[in-house]
MARBA-3410 file (N, C-alpha, C, O; in Angstrom, 1 decimal):
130
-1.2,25.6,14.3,-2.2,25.8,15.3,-2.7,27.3,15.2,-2.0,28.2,15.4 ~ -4.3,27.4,14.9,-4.7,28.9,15.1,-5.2,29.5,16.5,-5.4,28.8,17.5 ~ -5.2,30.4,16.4,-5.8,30.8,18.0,-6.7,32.2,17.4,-6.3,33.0,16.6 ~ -7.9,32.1,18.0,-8.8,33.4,18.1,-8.6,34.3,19.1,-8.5,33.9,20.3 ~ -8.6,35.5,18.7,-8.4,36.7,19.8,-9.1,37.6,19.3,-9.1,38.1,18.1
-9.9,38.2,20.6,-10.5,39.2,20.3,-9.8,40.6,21.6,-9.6,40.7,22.8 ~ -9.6,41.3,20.5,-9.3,42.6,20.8,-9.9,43.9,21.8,-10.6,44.6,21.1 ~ -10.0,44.2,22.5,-10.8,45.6,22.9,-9.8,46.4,23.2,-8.8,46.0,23.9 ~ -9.9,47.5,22.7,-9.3,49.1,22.5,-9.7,50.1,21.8,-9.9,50.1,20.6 ~ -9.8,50.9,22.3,-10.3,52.2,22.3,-9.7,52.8,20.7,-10.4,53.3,19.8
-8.5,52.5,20.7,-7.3,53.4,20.3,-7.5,52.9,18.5,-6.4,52.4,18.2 ~ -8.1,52.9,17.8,-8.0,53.0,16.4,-6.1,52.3,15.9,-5.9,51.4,15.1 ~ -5.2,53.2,16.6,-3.5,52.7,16.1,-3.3,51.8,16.9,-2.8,50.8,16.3 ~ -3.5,51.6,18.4,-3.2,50.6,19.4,-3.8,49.4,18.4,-3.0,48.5,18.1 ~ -5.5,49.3,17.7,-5.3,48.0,17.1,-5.0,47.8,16.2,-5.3,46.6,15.9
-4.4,48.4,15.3,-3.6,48.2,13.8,-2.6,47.8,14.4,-2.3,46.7,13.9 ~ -1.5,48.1,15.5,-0.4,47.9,15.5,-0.2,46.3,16.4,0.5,45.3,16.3 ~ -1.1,46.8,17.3,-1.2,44.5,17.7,-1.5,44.1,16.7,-0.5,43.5,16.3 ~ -2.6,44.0,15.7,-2.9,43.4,14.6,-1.9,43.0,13.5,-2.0,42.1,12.6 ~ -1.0,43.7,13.7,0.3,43.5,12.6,1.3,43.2,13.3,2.0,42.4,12.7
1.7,43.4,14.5,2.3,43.0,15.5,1.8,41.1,15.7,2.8,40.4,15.9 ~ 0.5,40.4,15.6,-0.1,39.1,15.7,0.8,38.7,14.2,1.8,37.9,14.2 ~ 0.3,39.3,13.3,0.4,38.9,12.1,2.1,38.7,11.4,2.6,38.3,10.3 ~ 2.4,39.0,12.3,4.5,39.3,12.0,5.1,38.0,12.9,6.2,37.5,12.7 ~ 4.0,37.6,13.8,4.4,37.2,15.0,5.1,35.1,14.6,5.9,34.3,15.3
4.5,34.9,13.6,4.2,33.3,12.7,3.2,33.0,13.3,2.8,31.9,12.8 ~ 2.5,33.2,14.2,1.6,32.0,14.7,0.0,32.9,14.2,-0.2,34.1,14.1 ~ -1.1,31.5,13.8,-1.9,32.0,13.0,-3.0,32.7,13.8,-3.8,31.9,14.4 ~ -3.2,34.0,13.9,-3.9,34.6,14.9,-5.2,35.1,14.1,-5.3,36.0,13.3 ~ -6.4,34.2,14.6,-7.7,34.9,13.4,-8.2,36.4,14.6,-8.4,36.2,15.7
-8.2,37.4,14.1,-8.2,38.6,15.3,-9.6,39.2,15.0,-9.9,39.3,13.8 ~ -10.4,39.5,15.6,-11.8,40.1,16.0,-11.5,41.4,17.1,-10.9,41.2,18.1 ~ -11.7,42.3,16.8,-11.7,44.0,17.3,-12.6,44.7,17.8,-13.2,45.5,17.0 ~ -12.9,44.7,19.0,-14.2,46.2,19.8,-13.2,47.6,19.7,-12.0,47.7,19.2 ~ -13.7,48.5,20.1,-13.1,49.9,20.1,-14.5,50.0,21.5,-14.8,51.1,21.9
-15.0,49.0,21.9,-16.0,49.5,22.8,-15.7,48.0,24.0,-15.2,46.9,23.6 ~ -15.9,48.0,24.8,-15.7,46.9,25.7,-17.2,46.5,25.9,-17.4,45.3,25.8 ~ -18.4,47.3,26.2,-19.5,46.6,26.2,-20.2,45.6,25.0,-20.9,44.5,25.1 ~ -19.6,46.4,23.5,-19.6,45.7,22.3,-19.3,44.3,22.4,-20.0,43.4,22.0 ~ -17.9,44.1,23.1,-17.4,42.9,23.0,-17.8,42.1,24.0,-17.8,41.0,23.6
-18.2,42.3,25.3,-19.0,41.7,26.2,-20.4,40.8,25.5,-20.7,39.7,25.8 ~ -21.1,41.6,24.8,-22.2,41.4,23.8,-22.4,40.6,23.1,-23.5,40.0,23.0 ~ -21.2,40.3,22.6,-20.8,39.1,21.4,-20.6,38.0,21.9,-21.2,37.1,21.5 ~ -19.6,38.0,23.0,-19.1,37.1,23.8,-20.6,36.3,24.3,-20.8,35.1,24.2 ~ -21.7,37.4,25.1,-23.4,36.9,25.7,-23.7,36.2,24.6,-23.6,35.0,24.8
-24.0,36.3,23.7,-24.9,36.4,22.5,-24.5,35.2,21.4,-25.2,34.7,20.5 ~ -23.2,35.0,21.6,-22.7,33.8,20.8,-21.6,32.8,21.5,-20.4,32.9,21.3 ~ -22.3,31.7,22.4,-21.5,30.8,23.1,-20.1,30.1,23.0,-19.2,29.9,23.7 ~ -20.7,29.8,21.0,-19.4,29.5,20.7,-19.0,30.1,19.8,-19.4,30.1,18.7 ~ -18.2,31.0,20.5,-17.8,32.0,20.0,-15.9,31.6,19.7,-15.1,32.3,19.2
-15.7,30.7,20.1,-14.2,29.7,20.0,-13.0,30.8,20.7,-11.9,30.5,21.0 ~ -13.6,31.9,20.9,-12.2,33.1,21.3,-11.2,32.2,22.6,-11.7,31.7,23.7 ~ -10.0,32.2,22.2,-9.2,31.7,22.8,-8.1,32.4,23.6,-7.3,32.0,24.4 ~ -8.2,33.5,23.2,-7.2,34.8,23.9,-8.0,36.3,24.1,-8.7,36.2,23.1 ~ -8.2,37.4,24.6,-8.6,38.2,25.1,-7.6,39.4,25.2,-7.0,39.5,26.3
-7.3,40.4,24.3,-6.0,40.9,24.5,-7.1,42.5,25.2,-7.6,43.1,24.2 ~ -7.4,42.9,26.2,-7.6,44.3,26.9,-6.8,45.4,27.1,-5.6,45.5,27.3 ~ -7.8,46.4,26.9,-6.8,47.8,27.5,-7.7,47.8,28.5,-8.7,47.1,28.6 ~ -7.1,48.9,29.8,-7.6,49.4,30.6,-8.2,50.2,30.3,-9.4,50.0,30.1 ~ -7.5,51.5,30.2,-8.3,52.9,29.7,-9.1,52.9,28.7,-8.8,53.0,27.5
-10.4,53.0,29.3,-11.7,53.0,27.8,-12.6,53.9,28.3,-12.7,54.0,29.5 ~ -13.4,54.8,27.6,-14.2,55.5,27.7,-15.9,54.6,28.2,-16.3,53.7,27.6 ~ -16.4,55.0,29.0,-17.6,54.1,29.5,-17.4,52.7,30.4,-17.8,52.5,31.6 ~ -16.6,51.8,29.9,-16.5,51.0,30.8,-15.0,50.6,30.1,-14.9,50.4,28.9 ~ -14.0,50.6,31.2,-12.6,50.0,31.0,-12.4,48.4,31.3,-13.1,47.5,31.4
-11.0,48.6,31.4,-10.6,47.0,31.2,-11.1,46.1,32.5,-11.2,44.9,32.5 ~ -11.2,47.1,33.5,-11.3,46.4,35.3,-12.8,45.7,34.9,-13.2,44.6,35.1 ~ -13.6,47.1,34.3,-14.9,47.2,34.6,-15.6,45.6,33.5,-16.4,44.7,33.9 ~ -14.8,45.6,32.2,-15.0,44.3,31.2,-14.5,43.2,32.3,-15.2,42.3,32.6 ~ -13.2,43.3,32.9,-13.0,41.9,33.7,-14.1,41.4,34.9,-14.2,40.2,35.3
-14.7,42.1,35.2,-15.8,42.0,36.6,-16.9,41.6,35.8,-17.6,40.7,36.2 ~ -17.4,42.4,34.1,-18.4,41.8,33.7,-18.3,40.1,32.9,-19.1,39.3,32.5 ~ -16.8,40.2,32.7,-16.6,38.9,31.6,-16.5,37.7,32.8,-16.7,36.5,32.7 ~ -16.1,38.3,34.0,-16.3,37.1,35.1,-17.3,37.2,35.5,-17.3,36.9,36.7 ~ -19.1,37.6,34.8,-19.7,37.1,35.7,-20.8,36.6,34.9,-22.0,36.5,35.1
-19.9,36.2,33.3,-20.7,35.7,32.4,-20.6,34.0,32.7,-19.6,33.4,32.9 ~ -22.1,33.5,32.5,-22.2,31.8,32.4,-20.5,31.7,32.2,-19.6,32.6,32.1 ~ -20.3,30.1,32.4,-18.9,29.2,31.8,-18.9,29.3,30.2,-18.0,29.6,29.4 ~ -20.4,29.0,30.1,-20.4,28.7,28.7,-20.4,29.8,27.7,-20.3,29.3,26.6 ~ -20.5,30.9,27.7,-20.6,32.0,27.1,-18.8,32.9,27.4,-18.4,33.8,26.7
-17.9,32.3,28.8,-16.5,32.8,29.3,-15.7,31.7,28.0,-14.6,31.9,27.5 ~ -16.5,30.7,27.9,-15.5,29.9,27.1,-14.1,29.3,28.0,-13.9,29.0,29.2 ~ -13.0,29.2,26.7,-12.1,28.9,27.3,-10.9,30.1,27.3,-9.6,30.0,27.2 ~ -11.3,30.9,27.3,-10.9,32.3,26.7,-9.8,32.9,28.0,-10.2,32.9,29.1 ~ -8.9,33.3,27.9,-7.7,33.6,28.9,-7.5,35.3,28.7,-7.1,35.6,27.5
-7.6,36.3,29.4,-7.2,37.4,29.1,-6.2,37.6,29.3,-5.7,36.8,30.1 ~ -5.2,38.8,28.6,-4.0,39.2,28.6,-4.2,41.0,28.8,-4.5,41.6,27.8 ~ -4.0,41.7,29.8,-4.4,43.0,29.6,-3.1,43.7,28.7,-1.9,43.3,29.1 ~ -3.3,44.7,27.4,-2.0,44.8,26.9,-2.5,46.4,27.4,-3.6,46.9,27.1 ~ -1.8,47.0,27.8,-1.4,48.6,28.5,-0.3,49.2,28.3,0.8,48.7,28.5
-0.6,50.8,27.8,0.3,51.7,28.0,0.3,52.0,29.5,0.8,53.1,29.8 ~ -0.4,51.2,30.7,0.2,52.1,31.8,0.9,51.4,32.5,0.9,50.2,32.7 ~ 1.7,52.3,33.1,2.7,51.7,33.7,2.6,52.0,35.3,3.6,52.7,35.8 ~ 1.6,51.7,36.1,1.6,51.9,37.1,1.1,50.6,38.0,0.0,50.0,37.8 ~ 2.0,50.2,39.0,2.0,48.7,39.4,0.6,48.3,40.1,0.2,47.2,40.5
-0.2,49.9,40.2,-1.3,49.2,40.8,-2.4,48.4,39.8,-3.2,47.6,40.1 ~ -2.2,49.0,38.4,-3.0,48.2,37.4,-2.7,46.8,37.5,-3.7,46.0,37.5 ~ -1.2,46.4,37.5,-0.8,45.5,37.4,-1.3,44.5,38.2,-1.8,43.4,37.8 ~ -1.0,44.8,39.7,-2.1,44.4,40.7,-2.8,43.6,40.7,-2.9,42.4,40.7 ~ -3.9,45.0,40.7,-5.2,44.7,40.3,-5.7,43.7,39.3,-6.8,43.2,39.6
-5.2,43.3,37.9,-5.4,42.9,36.9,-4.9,41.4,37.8,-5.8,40.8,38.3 ~ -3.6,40.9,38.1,-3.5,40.1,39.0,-4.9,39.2,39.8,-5.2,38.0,39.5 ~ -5.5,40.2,40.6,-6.5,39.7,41.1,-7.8,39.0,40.7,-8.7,38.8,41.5 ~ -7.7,38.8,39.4,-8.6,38.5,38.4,-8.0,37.5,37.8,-7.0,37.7,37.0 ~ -9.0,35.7,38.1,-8.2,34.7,37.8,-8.0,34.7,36.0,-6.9,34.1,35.7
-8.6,35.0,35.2,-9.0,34.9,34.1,-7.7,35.5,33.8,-7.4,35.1,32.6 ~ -6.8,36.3,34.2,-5.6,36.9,33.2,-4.8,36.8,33.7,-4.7,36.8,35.0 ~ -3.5,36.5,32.5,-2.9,34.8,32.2,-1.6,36.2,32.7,-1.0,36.0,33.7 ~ -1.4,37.5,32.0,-0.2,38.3,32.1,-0.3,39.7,31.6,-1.1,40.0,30.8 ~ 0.3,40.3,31.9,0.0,42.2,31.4,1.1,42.2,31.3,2.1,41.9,32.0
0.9,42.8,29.6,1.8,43.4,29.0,1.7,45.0,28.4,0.7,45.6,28.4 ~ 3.0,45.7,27.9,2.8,47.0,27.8,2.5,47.5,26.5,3.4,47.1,25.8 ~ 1.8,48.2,25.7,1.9,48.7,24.7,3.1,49.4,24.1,3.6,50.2,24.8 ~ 3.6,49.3,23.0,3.5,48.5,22.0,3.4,47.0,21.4,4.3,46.7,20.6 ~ 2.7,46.2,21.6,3.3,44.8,21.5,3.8,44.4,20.4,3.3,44.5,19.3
4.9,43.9,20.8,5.9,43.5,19.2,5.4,41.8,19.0,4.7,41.0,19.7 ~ 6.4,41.7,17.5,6.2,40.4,16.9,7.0,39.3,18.2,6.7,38.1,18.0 ~ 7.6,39.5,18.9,8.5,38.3,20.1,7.4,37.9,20.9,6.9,36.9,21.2 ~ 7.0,39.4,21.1,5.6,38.8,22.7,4.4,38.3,22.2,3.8,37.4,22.8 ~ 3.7,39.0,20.8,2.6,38.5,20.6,3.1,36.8,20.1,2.1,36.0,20.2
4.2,36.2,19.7,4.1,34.7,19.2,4.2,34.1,20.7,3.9,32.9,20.7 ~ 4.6,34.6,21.8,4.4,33.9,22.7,2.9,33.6,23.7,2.6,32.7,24.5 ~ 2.1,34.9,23.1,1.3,34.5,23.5,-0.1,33.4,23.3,-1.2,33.5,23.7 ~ 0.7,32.4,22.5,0.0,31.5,22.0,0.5,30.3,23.6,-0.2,29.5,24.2 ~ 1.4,30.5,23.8,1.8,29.3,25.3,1.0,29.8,26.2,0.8,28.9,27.1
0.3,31.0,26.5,0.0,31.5,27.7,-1.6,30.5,27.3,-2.1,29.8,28.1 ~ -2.3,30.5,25.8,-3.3,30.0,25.9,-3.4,28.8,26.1,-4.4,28.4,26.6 ~ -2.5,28.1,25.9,-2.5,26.9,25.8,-1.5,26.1,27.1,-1.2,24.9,27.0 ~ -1.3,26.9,28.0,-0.6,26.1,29.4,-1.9,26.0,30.2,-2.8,26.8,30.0 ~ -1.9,24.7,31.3,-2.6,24.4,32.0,-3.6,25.2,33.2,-4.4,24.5,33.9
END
């Protein structure tokens, strides 16, 4: 079973290291990468079926962050949101992110940076639970 995910982060190493962290993980992750969150909003407008089935975010981004992509990715059509589940992956560790990220039906769980090969193979159940 493959799963599409598309990436947003800033961080040039943050996505080499999820990316090989997916790729370590067995489960077949086809991965797509912004370094820009409006970029990836763009794609998501602009190509319906776009099949992305997981959503992995940072918070901290330069211009518009992770809160700012979740308020715009929830106020895109159904059809352009897909079936797509966000996961915020964060180096912060402060509970109000957590929270917050909470309050946004669309994400499934926040996790912390670095993500290893255990968490990224699980995050194939998070896409695929009810």
């Amino acid at each position: 079973m493959s799963c599409r995910v598309l990436m947003v982060d800033d961080n040039e190493n943050d996505l080499l290291f999820t990316r090989i962290a997916l790729q370590r993980s067995g489960v077949d992750f086809d991965v797509q990468a912004f370094e820009r969150a409006q970029e990836a909003l763009q794609m998501l407008a602009a190509t319906p079926d776009h099949g992305i089935d997981l959503i992995l975010l940072d918070i901290n981004m330069p211009v518009m962050d992770g809160f700012g992509f979740l308020q715009a990715f929830e106020a895109l059509p159904p059809a352009q949101r897909g079936h797509a589940v966000v996961v915020m992956l964060s180096s912060s560790s402060d509970p109000a992110d957590r929270t917050r990220a909470a309050g946004h039906a669309c994400v499934r769980d926040f996790l912390r940076k670095p993500l290893d090969k255990v968490a990224a193979a699980k995050l194939i159940d998070l896409v695929h639970a009810p």
